[in-house]
C-alpha positions in Angstrom: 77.8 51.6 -13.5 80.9 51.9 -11.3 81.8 50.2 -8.5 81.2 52.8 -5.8 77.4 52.9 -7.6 76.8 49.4 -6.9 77.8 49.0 -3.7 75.5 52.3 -2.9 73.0 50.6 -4.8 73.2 47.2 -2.6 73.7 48.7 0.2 70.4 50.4 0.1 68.6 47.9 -1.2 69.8 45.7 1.7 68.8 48.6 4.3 65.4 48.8 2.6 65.1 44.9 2.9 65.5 45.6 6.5 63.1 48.0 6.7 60.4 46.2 4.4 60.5 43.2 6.4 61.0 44.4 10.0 64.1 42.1 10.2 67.4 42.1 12.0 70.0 42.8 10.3 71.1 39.7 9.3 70.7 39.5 6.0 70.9 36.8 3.0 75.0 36.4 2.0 73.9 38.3 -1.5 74.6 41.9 0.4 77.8 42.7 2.0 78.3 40.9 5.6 75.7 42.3 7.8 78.0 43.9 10.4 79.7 46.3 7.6 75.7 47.1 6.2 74.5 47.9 9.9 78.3 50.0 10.9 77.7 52.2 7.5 74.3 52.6 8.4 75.0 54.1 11.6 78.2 56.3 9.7 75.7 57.7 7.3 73.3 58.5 10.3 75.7 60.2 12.2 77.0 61.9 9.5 72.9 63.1 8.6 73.0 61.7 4.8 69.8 59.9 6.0 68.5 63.3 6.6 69.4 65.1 3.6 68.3 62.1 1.5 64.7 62.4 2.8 64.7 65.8 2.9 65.1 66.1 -0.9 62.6 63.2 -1.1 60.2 65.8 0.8 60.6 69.2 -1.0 61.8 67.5 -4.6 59.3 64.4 -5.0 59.0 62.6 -8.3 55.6 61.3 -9.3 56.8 60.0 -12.7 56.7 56.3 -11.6 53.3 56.8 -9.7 50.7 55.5 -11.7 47.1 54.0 -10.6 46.5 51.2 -13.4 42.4 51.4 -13.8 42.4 47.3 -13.3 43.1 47.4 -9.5 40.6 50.2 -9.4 37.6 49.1 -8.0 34.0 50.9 -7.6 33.0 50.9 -4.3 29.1 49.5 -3.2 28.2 52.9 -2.8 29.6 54.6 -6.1 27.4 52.5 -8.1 24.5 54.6 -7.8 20.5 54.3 -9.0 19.5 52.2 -11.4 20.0 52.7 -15.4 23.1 55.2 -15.9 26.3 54.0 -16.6 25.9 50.8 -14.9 26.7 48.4 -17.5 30.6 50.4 -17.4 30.9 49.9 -13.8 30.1 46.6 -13.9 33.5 46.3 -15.7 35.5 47.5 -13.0 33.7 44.7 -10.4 35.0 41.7 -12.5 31.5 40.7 -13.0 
């Protein structure tokens, strides 16, 4: 990875920390110093890349790192149903 990649690469993950936790833009001294982060941030606005970026987000999106894992997947009170069935399966899912 070249240098230009990782200061892309920590520069958005220091803008997403921003985002995440609501926070100023002061950020911990791991990212570059928070006046530079916040001054690129606006160049890259004015210049629309933030645009473009979620534009292709929109009309491309990947789902290849979306996965539901079946063990936070919960039945709900009402998807248990009538008595006899499959209730002995579903009683899997409620951690019983």
């Amino acid at each position: 990875m070249g240098k230009i990649t990782e200061d892309n690469r920590k520069f958005l993950n220091g803008v997403f920390r921003v985002l995440r936790v609501d926070a100023p833009w002061r950020l911990p001294s791991t990212y570059s110093k928070w006046n530079s982060m916040y001054q690129r941030f606006c160049r890259w606005k004015d210049a629309g890349i933030w645009e473009d970026i979620l534009k292709n987000l929109i009309d491309e999106p990947d789902f290849e790192w979306l996965i539901i894992d079946a063990s936070h997947v919960k039945v709900h009170l009402h998807g248990m149903g009538a008595g006899g069935g499959k209730q002995d399966i579903m009683a899997h899912t409620k951690g019983s």
